[in-house]
C-alpha positions as CSV (number, residue, x, y, z in Angstrom):
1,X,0.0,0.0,0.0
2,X,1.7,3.5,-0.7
3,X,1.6,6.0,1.6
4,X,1.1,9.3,0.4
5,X,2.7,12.7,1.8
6,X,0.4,15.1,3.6
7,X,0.8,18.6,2.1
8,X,-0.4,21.6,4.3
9,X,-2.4,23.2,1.4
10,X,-4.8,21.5,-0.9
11,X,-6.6,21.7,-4.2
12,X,-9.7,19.9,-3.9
13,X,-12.0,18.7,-7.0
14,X,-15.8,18.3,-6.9
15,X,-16.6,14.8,-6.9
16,X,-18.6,14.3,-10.4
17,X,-15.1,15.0,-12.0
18,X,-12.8,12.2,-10.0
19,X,-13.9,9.7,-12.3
20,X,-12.6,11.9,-15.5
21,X,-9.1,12.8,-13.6
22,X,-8.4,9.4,-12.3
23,X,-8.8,7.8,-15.5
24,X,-5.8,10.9,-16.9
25,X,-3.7,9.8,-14.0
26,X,-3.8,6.5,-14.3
27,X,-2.4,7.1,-18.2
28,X,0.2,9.2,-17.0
29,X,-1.6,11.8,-18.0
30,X,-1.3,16.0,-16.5
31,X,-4.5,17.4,-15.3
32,X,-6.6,20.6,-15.4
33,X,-8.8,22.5,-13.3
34,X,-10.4,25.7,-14.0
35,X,-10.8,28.0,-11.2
36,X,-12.1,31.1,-10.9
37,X,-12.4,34.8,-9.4
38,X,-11.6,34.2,-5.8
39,X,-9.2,30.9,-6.5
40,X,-7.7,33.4,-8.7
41,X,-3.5,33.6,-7.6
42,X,-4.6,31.3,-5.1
43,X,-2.6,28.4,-6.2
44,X,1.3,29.2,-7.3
45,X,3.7,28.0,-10.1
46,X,5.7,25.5,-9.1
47,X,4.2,24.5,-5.7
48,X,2.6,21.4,-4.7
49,X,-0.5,20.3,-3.3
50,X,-2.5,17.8,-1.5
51,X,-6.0,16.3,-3.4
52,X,-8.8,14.5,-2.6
53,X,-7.8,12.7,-5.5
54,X,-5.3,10.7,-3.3
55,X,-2.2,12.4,-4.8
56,X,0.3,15.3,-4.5
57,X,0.1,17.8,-7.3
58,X,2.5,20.3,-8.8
59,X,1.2,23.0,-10.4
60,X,3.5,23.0,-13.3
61,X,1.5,25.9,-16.0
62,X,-0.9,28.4,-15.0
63,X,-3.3,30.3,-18.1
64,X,-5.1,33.2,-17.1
65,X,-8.2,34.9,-19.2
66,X,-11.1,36.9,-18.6
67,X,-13.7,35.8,-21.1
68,X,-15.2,32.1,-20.9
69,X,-15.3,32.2,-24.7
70,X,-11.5,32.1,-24.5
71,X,-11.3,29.3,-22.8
72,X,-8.6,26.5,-24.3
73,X,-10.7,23.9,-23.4
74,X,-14.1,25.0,-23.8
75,X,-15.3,22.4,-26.5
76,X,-14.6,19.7,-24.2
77,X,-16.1,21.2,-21.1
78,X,-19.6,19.6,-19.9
79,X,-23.0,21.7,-20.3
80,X,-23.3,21.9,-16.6
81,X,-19.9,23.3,-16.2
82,X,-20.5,25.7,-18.4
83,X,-23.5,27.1,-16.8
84,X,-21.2,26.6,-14.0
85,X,-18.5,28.9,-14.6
86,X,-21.0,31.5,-17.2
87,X,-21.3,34.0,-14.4
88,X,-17.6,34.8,-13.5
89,X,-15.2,37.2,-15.2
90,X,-11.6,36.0,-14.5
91,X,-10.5,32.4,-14.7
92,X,-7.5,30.6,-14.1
93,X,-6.6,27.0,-15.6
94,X,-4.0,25.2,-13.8
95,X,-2.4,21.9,-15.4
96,X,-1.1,19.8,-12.4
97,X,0.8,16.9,-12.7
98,X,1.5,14.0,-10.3
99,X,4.1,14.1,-8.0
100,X,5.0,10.3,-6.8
């Protein structure tokens, strides 16, 4: 059984999306999170975090725009989390990779 770190700071992701990141991790895959207005500069190059994904995470690229429409991954984004994120002005997405 491995034993993961504890990190004092964490990025958390809502539960409906484990399944979709899990399945990216387990393919050696980076992740990505959109966050939003107050998250915004929340979470810093280069630093890592704990998840409730059962992992560590380094922050390793960091995209910042103020328009959903600009959005890099906006074709691939869900319906709901769209409607989701509709409302906010400034967004941040964060590709995180795996730290083991």
């Amino acid at each position: 059984m491995k034993i993961y770190k504890l990190s004092r700071l964490n990025i958390d992701f809502p539960i409906d999306e484990h399944d979709d990141l899990l399945r990216r991790i387990k393919l050696n895959k980076n992740i990505y999170t959109t966050r939003v207005s107050e998250e915004c500069g929340k979470y810093k190059l280069g630093d890592t975090y704990g998840s409730n994904l059962g992992f560590d995470l380094k922050v390793i690229n960091i995209e910042l725009f103020n328009n959903l429409e600009e959005h890099p991954f906006l074709d691939e984004l869900s319906e709901k989390q769209i409607d989701e994120l509709y409302d906010f002005d400034r967004f941040e997405l964060i590709e995180l990779e795996v730290q083991k």
